[in-house]
Backbone as XML, in Angstrom:
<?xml version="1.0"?>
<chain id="A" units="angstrom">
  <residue number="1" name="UNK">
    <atom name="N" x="93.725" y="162.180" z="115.604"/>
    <atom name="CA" x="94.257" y="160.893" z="115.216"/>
    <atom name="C" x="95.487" y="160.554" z="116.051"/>
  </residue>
  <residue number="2" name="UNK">
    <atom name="N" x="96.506" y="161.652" z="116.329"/>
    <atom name="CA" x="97.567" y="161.649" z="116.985"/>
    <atom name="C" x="97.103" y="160.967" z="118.823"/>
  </residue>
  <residue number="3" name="UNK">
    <atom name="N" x="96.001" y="161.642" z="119.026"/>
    <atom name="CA" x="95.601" y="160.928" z="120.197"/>
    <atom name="C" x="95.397" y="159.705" z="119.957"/>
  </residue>
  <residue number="4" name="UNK">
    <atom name="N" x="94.517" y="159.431" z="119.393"/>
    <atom name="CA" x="94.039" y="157.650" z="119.382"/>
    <atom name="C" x="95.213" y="157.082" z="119.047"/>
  </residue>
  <residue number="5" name="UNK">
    <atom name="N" x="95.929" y="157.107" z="118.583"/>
    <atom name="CA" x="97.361" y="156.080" z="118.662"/>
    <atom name="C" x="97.894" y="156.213" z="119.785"/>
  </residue>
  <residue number="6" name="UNK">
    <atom name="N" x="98.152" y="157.595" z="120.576"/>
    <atom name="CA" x="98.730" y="157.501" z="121.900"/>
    <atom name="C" x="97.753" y="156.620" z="123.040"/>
  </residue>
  <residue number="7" name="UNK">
    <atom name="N" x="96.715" y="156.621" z="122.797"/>
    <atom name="CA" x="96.042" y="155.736" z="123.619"/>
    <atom name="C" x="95.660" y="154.160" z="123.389"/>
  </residue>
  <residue number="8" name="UNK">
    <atom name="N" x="95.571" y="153.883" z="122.126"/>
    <atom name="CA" x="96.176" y="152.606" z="121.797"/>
    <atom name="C" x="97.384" y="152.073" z="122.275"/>
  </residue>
  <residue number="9" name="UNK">
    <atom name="N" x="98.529" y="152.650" z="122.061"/>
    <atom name="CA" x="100.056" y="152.920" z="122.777"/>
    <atom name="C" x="100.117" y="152.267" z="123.939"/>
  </residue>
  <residue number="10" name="UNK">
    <atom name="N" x="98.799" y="153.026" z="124.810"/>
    <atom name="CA" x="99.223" y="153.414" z="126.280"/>
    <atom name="C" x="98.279" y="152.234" z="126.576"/>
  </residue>
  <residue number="11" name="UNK">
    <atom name="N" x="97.422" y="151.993" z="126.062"/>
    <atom name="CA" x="96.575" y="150.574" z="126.284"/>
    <atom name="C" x="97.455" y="149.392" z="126.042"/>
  </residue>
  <residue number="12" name="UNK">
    <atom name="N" x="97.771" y="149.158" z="124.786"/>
    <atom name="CA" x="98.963" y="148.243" z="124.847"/>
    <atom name="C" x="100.307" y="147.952" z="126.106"/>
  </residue>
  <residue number="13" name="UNK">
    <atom name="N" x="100.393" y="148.883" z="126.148"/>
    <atom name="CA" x="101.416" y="148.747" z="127.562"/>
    <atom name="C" x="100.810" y="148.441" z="127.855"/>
  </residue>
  <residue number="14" name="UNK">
    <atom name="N" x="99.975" y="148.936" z="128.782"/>
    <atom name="CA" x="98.843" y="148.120" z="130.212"/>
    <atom name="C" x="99.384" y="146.798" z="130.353"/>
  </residue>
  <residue number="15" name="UNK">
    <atom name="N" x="98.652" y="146.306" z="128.908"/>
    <atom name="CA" x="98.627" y="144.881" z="128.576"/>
    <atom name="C" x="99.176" y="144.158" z="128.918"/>
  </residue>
  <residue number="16" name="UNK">
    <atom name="N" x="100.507" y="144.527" z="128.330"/>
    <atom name="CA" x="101.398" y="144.110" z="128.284"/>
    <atom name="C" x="102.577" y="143.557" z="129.567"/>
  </residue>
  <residue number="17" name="UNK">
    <atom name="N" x="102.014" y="144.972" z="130.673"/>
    <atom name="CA" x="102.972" y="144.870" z="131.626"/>
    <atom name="C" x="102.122" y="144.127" z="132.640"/>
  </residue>
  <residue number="18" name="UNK">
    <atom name="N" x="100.800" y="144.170" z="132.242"/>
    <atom name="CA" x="99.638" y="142.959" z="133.093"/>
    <atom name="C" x="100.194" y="141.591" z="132.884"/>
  </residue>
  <residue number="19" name="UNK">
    <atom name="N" x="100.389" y="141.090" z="131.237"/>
    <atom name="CA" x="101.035" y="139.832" z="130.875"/>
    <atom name="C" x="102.773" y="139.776" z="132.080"/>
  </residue>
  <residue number="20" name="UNK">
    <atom name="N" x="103.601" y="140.444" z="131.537"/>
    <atom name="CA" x="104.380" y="140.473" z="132.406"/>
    <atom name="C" x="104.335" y="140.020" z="133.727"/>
  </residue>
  <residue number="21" name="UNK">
    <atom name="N" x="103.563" y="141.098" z="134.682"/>
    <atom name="CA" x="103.204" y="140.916" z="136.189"/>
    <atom name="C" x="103.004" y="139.956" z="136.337"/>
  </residue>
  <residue number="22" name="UNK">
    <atom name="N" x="101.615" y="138.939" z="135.387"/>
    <atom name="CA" x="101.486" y="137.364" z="135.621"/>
    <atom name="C" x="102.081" y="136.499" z="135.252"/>
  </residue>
  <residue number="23" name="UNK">
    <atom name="N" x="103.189" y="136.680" z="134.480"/>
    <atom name="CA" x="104.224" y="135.781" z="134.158"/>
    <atom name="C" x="105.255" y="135.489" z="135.221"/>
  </residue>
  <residue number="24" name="UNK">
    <atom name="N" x="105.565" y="136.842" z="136.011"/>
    <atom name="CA" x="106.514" y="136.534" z="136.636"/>
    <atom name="C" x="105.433" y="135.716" z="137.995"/>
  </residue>
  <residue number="25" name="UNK">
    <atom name="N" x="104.490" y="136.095" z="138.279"/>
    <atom name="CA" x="103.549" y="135.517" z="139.188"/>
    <atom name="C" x="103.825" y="133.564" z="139.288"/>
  </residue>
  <residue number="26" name="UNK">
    <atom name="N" x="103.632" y="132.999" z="137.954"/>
    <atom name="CA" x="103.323" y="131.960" z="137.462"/>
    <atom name="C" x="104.682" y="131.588" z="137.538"/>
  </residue>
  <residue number="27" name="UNK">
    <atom name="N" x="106.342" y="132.213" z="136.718"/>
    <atom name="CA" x="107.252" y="131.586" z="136.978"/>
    <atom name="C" x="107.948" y="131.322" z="138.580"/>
  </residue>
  <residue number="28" name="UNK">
    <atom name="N" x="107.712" y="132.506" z="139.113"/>
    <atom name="CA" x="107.602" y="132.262" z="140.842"/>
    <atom name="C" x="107.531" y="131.118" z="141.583"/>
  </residue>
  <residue number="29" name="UNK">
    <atom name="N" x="106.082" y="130.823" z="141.329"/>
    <atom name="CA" x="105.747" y="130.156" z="141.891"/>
    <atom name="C" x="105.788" y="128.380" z="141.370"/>
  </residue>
  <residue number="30" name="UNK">
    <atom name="N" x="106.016" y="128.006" z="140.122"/>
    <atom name="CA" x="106.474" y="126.896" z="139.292"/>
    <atom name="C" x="107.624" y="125.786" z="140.234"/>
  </residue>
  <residue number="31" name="UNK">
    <atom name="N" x="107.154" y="125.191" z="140.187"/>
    <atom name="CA" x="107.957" y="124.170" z="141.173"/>
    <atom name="C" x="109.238" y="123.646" z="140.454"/>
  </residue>
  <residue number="32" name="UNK">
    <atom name="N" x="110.257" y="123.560" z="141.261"/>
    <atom name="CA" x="111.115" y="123.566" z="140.913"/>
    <atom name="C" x="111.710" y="121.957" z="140.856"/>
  </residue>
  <residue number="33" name="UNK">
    <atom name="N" x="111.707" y="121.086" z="140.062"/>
    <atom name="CA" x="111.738" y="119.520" z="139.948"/>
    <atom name="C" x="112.570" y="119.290" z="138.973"/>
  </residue>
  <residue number="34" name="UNK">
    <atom name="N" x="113.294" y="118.044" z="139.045"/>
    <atom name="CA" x="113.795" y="117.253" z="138.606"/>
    <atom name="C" x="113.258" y="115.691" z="138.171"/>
  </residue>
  <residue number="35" name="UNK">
    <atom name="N" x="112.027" y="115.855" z="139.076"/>
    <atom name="CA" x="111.113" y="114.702" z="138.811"/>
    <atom name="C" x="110.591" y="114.004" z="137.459"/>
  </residue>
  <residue number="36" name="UNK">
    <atom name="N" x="111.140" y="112.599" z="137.601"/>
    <atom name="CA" x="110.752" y="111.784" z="136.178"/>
    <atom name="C" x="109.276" y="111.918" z="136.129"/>
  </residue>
  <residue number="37" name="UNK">
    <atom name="N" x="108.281" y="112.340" z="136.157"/>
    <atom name="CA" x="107.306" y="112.060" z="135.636"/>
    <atom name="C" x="107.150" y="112.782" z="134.930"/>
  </residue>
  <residue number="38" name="UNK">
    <atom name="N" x="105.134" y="112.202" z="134.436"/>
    <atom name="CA" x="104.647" y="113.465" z="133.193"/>
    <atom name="C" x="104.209" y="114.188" z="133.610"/>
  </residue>
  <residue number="39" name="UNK">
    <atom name="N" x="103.430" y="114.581" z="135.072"/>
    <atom name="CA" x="103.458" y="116.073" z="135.842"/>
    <atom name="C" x="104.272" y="117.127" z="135.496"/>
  </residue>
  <residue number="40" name="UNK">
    <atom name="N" x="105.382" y="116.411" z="135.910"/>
    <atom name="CA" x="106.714" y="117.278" z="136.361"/>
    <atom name="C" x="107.449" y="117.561" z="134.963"/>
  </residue>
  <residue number="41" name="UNK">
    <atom name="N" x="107.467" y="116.993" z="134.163"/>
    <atom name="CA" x="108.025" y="117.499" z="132.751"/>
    <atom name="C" x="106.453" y="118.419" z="131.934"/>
  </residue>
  <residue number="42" name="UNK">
    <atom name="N" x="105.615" y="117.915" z="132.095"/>
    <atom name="CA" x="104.639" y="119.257" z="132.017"/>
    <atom name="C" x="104.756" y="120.623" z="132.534"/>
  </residue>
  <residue number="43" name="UNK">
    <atom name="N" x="105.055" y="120.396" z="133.872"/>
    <atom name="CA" x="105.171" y="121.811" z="134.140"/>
    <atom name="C" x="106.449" y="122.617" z="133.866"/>
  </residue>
  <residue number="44" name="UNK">
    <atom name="N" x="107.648" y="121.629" z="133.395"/>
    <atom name="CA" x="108.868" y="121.994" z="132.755"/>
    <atom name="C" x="108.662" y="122.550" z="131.359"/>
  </residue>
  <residue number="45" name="UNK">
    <atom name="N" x="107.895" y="121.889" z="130.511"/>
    <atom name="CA" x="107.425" y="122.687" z="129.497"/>
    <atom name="C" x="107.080" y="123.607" z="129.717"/>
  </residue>
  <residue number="46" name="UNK">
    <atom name="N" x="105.861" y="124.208" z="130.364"/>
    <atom name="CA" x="104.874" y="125.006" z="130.578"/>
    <atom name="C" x="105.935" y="125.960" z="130.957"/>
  </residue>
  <residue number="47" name="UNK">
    <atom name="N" x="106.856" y="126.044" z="131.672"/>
    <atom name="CA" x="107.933" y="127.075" z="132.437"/>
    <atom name="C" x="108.987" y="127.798" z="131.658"/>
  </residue>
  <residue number="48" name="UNK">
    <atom name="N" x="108.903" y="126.177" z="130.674"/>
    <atom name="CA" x="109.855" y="126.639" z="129.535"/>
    <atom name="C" x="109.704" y="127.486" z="128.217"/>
  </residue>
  <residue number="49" name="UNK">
    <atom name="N" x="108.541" y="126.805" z="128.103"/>
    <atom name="CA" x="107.741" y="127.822" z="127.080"/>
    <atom name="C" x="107.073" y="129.396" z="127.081"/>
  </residue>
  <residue number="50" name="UNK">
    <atom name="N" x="107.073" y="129.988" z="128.717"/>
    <atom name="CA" x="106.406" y="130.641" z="129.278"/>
    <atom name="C" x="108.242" y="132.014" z="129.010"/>
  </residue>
  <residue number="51" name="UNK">
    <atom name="N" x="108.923" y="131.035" z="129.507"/>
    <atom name="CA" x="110.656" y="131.773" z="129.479"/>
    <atom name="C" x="111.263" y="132.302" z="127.843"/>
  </residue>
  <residue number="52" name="UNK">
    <atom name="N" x="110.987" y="131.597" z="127.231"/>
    <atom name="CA" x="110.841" y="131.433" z="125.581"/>
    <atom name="C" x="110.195" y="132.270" z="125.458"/>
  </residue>
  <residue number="53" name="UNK">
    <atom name="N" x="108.975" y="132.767" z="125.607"/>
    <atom name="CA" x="107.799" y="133.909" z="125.003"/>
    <atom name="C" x="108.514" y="134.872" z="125.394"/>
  </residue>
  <residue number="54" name="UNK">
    <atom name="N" x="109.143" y="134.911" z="126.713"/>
    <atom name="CA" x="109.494" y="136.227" z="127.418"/>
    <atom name="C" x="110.235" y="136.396" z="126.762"/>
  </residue>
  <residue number="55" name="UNK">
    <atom name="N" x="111.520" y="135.556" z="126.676"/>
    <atom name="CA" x="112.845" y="135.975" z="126.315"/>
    <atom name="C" x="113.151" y="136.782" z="124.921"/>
  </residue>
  <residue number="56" name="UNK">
    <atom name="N" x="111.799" y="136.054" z="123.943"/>
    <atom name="CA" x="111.765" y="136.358" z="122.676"/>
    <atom name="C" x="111.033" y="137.920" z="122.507"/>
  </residue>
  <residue number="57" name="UNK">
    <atom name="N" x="110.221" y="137.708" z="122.965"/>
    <atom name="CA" x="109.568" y="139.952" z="123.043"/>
    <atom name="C" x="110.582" y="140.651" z="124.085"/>
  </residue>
  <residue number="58" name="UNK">
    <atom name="N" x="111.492" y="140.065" z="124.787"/>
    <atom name="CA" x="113.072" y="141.196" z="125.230"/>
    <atom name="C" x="114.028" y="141.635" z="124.229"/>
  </residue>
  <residue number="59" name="UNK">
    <atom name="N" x="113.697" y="140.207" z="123.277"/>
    <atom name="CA" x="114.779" y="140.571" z="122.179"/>
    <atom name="C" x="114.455" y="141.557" z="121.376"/>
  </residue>
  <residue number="60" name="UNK">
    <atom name="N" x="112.873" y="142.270" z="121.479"/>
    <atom name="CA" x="112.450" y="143.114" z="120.526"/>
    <atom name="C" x="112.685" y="144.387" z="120.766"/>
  </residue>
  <residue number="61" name="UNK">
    <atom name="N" x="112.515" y="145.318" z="120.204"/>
    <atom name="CA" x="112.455" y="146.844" z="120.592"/>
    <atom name="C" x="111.016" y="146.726" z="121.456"/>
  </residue>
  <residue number="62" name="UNK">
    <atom name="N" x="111.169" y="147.817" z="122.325"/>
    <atom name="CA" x="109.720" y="147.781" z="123.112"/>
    <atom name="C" x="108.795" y="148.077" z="122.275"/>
  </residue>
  <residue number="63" name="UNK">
    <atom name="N" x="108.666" y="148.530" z="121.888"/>
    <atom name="CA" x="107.545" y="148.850" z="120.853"/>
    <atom name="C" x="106.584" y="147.765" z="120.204"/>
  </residue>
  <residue number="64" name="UNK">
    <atom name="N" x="107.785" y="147.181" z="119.833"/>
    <atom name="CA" x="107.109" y="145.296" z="118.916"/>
    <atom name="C" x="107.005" y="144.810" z="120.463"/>
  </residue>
  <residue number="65" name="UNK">
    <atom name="N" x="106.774" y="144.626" z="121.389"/>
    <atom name="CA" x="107.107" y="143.538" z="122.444"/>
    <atom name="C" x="105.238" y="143.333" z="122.648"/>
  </residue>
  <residue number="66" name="UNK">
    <atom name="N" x="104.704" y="144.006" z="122.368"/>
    <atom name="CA" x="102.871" y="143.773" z="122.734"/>
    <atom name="C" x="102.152" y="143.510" z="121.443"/>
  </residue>
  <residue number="67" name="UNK">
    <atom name="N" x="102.796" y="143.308" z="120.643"/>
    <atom name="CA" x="102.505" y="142.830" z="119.029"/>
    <atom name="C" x="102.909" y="141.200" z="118.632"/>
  </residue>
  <residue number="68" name="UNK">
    <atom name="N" x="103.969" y="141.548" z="119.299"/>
    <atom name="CA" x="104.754" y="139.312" z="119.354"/>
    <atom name="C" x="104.186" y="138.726" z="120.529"/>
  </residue>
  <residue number="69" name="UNK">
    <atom name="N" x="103.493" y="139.647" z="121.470"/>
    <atom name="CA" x="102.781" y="138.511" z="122.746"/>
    <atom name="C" x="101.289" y="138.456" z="122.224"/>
  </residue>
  <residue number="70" name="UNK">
    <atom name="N" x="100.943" y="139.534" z="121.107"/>
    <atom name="CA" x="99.080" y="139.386" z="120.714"/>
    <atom name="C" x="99.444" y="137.971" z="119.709"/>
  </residue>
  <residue number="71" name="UNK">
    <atom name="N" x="100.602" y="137.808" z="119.181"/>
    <atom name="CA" x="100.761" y="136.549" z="118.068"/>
    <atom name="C" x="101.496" y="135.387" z="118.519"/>
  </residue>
  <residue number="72" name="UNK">
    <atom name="N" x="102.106" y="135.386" z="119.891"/>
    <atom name="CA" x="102.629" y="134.279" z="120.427"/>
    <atom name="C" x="101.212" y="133.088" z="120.793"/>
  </residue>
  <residue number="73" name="UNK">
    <atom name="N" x="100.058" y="133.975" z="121.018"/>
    <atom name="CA" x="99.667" y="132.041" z="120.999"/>
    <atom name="C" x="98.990" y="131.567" z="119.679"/>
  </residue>
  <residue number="74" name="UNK">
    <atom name="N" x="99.086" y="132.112" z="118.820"/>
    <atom name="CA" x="98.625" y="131.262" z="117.318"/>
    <atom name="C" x="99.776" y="130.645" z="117.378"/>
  </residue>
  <residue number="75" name="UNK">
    <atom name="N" x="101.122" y="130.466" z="117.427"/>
    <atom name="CA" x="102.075" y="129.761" z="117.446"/>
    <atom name="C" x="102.045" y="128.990" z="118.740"/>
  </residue>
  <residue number="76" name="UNK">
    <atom name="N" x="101.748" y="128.835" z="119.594"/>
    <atom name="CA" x="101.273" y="127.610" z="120.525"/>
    <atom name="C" x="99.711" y="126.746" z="120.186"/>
  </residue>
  <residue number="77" name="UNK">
    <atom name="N" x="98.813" y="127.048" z="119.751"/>
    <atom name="CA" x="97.686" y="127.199" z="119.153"/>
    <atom name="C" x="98.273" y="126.094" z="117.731"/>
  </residue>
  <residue number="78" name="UNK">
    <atom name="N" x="99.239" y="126.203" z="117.127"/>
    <atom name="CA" x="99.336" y="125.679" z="115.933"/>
    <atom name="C" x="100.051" y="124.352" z="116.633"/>
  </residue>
  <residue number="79" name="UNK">
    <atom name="N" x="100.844" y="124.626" z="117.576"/>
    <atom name="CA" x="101.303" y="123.707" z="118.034"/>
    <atom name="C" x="100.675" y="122.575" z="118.845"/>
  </residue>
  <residue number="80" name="UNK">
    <atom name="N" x="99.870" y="122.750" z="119.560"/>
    <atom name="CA" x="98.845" y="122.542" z="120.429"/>
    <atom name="C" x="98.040" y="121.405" z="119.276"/>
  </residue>
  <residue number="81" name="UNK">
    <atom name="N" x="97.450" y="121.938" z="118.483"/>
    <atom name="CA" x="96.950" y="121.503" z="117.122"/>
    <atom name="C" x="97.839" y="120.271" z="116.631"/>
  </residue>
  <residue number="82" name="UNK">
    <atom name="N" x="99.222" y="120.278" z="116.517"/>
    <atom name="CA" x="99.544" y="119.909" z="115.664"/>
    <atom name="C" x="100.085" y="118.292" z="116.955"/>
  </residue>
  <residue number="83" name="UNK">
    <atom name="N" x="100.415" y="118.490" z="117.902"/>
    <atom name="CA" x="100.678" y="117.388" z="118.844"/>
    <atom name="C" x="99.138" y="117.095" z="119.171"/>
  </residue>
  <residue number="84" name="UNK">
    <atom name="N" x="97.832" y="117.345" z="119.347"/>
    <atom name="CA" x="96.689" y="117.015" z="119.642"/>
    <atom name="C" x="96.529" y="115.633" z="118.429"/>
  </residue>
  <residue number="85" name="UNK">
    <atom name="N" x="96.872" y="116.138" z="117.213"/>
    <atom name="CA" x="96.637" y="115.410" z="116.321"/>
    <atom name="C" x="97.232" y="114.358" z="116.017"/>
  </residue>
  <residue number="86" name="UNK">
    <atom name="N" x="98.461" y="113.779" z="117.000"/>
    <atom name="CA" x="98.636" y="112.587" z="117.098"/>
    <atom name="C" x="98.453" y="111.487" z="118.102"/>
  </residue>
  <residue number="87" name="UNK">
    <atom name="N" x="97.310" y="112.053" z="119.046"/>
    <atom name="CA" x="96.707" y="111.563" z="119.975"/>
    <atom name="C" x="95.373" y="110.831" z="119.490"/>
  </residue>
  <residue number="88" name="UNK">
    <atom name="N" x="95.442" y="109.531" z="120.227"/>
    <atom name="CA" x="94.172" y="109.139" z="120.070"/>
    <atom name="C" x="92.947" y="109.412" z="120.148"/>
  </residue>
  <residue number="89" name="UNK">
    <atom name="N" x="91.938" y="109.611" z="119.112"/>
    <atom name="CA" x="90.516" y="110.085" z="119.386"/>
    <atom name="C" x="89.656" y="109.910" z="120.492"/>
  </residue>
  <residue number="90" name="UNK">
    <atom name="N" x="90.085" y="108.665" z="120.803"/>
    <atom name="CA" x="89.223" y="108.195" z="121.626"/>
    <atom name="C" x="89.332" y="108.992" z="123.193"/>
  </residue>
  <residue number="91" name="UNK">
    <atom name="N" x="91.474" y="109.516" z="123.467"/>
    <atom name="CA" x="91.270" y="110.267" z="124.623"/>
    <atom name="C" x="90.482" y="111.565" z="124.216"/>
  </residue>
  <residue number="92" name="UNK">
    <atom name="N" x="90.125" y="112.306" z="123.001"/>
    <atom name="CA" x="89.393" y="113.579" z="122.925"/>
    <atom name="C" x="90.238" y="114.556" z="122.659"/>
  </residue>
  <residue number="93" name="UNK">
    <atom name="N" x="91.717" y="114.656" z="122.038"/>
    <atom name="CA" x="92.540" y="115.550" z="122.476"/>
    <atom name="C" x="92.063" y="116.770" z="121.832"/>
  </residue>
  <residue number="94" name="UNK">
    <atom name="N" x="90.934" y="116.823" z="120.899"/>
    <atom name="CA" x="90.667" y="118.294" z="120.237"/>
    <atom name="C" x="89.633" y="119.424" z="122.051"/>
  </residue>
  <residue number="95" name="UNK">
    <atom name="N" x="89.300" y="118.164" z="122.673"/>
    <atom name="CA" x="88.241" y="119.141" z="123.719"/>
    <atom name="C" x="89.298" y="119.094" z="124.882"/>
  </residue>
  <residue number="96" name="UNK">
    <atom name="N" x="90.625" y="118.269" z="125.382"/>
    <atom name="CA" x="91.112" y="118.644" z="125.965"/>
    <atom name="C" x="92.025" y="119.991" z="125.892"/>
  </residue>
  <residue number="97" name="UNK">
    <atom name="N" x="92.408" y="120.316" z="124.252"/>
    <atom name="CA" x="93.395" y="121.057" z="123.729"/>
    <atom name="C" x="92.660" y="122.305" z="124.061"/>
  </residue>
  <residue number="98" name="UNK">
    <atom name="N" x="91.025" y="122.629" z="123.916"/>
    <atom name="CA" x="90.204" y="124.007" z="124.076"/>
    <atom name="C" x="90.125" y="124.075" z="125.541"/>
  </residue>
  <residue number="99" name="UNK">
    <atom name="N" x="89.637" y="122.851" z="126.477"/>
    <atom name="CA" x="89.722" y="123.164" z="127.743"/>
    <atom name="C" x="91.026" y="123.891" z="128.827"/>
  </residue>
  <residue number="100" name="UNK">
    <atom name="N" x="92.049" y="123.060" z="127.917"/>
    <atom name="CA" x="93.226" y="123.990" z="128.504"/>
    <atom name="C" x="93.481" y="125.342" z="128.375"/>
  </residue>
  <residue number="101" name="UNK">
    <atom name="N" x="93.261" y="125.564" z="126.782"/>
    <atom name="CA" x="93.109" y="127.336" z="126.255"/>
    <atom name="C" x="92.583" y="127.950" z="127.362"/>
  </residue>
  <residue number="102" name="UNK">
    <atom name="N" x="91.057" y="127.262" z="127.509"/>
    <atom name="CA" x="90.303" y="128.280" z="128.650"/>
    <atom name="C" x="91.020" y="128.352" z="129.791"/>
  </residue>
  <residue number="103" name="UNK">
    <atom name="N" x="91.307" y="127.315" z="130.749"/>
    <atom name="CA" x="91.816" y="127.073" z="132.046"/>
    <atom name="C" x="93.252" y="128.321" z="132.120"/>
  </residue>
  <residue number="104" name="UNK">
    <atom name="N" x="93.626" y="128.169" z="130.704"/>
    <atom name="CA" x="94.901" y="129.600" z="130.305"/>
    <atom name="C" x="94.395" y="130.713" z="130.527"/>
  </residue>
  <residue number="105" name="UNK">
    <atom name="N" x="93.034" y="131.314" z="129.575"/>
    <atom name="CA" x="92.771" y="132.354" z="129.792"/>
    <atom name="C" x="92.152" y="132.637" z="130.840"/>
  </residue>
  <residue number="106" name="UNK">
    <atom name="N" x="91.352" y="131.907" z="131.770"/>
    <atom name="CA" x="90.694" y="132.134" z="132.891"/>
    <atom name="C" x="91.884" y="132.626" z="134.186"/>
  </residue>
  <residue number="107" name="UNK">
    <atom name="N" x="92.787" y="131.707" z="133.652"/>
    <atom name="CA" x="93.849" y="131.854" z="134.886"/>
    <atom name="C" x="94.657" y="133.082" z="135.097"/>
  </residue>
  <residue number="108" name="UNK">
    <atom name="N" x="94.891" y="133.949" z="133.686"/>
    <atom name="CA" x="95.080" y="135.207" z="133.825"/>
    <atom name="C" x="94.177" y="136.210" z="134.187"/>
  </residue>
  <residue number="109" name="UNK">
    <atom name="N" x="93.036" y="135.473" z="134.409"/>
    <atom name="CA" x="92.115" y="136.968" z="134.798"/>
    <atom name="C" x="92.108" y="136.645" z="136.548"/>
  </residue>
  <residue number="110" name="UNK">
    <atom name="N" x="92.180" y="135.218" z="136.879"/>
    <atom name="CA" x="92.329" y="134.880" z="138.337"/>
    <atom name="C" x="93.525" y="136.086" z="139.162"/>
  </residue>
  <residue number="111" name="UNK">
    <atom name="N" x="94.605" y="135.682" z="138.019"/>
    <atom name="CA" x="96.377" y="136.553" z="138.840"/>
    <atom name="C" x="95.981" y="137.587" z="139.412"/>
  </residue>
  <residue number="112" name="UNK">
    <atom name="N" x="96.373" y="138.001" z="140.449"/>
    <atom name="CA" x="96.693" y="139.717" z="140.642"/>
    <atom name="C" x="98.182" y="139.753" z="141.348"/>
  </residue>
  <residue number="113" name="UNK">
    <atom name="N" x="98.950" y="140.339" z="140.755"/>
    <atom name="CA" x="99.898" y="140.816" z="141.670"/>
    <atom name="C" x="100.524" y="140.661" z="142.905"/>
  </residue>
  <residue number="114" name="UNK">
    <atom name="N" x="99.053" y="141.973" z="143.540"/>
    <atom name="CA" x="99.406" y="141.899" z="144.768"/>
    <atom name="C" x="98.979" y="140.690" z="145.627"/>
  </residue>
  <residue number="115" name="UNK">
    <atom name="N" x="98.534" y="139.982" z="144.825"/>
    <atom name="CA" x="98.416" y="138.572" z="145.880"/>
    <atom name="C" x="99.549" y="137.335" z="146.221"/>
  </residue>
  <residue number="116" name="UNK">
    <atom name="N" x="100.403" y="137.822" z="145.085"/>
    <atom name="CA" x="102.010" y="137.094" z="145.147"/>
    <atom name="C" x="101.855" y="135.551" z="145.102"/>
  </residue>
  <residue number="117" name="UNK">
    <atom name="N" x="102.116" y="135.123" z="145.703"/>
    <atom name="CA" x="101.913" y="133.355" z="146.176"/>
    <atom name="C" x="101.134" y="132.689" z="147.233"/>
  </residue>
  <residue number="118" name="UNK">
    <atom name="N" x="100.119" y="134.007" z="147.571"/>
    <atom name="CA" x="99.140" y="133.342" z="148.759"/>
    <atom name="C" x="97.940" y="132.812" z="148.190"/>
  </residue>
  <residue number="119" name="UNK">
    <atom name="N" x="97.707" y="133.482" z="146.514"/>
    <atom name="CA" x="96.323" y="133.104" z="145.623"/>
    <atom name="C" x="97.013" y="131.332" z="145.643"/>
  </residue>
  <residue number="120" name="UNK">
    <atom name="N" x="94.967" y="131.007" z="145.508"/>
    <atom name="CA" x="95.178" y="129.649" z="144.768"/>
    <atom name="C" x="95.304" y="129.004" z="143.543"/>
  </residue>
  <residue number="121" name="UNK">
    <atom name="N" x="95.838" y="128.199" z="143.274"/>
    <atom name="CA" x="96.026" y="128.018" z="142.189"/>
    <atom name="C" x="95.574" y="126.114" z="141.545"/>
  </residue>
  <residue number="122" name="UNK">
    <atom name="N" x="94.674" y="126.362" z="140.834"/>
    <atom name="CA" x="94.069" y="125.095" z="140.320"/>
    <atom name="C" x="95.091" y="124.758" z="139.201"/>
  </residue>
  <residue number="123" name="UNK">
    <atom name="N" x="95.649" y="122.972" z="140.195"/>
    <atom name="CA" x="96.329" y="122.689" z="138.898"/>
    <atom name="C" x="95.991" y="121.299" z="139.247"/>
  </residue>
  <residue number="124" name="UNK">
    <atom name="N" x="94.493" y="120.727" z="138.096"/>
    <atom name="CA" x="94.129" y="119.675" z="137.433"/>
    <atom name="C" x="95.036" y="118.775" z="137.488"/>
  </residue>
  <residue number="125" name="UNK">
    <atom name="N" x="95.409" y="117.821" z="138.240"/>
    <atom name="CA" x="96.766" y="116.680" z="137.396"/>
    <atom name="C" x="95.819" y="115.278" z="136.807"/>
  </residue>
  <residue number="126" name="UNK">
    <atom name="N" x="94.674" y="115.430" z="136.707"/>
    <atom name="CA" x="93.932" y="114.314" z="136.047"/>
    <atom name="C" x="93.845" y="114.603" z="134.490"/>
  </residue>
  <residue number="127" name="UNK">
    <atom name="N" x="94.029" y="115.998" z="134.161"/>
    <atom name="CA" x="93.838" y="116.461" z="133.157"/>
    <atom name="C" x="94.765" y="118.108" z="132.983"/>
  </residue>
  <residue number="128" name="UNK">
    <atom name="N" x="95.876" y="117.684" z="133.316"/>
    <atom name="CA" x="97.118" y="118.599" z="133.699"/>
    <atom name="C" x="96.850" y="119.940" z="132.649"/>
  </residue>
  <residue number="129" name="UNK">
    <atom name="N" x="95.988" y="120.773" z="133.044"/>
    <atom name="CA" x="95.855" y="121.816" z="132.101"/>
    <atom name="C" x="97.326" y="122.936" z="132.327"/>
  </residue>
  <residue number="130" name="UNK">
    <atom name="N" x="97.441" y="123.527" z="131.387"/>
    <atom name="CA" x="98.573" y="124.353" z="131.153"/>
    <atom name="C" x="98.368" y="125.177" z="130.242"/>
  </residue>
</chain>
């Protein structure tokens, strides 16, 4: 039993320091603007919110830090939800709100590391996924 928790443990890290690696990947490379538009304050969110997740599992003991990033997106997820729902039906915001999820999770399996800032990176501005 003592094993299977150490390897749960040691799986969790992985994870964890995978999330990491692509975070810093993604804040890297985040353009750096002042620009009035809704691009550019999108991706200010997206940067901001991304700094926020981090900042908040530093504040933890390491231990909790791969337990508050498995529950940080039901709390974007609720949020996501809860601004979708004052959008008009007619733009669709419940299939734009899932398409972005995916375009999220797809995009972490895209990252690697060692590819730094030479990978490409699909960023939709017709439908500014984040």
């Amino acid at each position: 039993m003592c094993g299977d928790l150490d390897e749960e443990n040691g799986f969790e890290t992985a994870l964890y320091a995978r999330f990491r690696s692509h975070s810093n990947i993604l804040l890297a490379k985040s353009p750096k603007t002042e620009e009035r538009t809704v691009n550019a304050a999108l991706d200010r969110l997206f940067k901001d919110a991304m700094t926020r997740a981090i900042r908040d599992q530093d504040s933890l003991e390491e231990s909790d830090r791969y337990e508050l990033l498995s529950m940080q997106p039901l709390v974007f997820a609720r949020l996501a939800g809860f601004l979708a729902a004052h959008a008009s039906l007619q733009e669709d915001p419940l299939r734009k709100v899932v398409e972005a999820l995916m375009h999220g999770y797809t995009e972490a399996e895209r990252l690697r590391p060692h590819h730094g800032h030479d990978h490409d990176h699909d960023h939709d501005h017709d439908h500014h996924h984040h």
